[in-house]
N, C-alpha and C positions, 0 to 999 in steps of 0.2 A: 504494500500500500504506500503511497505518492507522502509524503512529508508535508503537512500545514507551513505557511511563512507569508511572513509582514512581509508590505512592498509600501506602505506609509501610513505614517501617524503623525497629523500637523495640527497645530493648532493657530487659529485665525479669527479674524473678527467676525466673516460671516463666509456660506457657501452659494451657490444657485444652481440648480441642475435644469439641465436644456432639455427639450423631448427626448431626444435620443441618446440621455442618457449622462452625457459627460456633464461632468461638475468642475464648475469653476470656486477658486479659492481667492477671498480678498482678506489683501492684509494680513500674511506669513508673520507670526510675531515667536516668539520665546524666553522674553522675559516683560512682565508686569513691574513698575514701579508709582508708589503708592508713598502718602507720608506718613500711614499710622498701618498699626496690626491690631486685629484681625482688619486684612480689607476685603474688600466686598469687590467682587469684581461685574460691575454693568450686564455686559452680554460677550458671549463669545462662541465660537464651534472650534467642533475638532470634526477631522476628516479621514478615515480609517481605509485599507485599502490591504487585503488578505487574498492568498490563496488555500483552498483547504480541498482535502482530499472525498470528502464525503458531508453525511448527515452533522449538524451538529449547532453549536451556539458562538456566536463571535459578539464580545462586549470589548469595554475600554473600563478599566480600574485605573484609580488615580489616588497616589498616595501621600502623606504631606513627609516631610524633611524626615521627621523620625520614623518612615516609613512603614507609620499607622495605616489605615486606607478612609482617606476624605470621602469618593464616591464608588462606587457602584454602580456604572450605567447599565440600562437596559438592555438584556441581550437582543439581539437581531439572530434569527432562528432561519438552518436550509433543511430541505429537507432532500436534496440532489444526489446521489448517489455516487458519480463520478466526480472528477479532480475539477473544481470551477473557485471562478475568480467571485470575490463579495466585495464590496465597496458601504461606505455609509457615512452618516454625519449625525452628530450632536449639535444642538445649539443649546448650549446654556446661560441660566442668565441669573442672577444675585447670588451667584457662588461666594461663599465665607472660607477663604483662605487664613489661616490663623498667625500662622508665624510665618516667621522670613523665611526665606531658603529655597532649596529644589524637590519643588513635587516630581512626581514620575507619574506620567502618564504608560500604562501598560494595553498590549491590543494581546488577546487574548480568542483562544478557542478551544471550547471543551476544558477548560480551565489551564491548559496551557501558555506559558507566553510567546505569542509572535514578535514581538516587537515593542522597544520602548523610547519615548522620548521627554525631553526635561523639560520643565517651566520654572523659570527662576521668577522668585518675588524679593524684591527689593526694595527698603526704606532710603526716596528720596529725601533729600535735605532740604528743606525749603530756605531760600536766599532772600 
């Protein structure tokens, strides 16, 4: 049996997907800077993008600095049988990040990890 694997995991302001399918990303960021903690973050997406071998569950876990786990997103469920590619997007929006530091956004399936990428949160100085 064919190996599950990350092909991306972005985080962005917003997504749009066209009829036929392709999504476009605005606003590639990875790092948040804020002048106080816990900040609140407005809105944003993440944009997920797997190949997996069969039936199963693909979500995005996200963890804060002490690498507790902040969320839990919703899985996205196939039911295909053969080797196929899955694509998806989160929009979140008054996320409460607590402390400073690097979250870990994880792309996952069947509780496996495919792939991981970082968001730093950072206390601006105000001048």
């Amino acid at each position: 049996m064919a190996e599950a694997y990350g092909q991306a995991l972005v985080t962005c302001d917003a997504t749009a997907r066209d009829p036929s399918g392709k999504t476009t990303l605005y606003g590639i960021f990875d790092r948040i800077w804020t002048s106080k903690f816990p900040a609140i973050h407005r809105l944003f997406s993440i944009y997920w993008r797997c190949v997996v071998p069969g039936p199963g569950r693909v979500w995005v876990s996200i963890l804060k600095p002490d690498k507790s786990t902040l969320l839990e997103l919703e899985p996205v469920e196939t039911n295909k049988e053969q080797i196929h590619s899955m694509q998806g997007t989160y929009t979140l929006g008054g996320i409460e990040f607590p402390l400073e530091g690097e979250y870990t956004f994880i792309l996952k399936y069947n509780g496996q990890e495919l792939l991981y990428n970082r968001l730093l949160l950072v206390t601006r100085e105000d001048t």
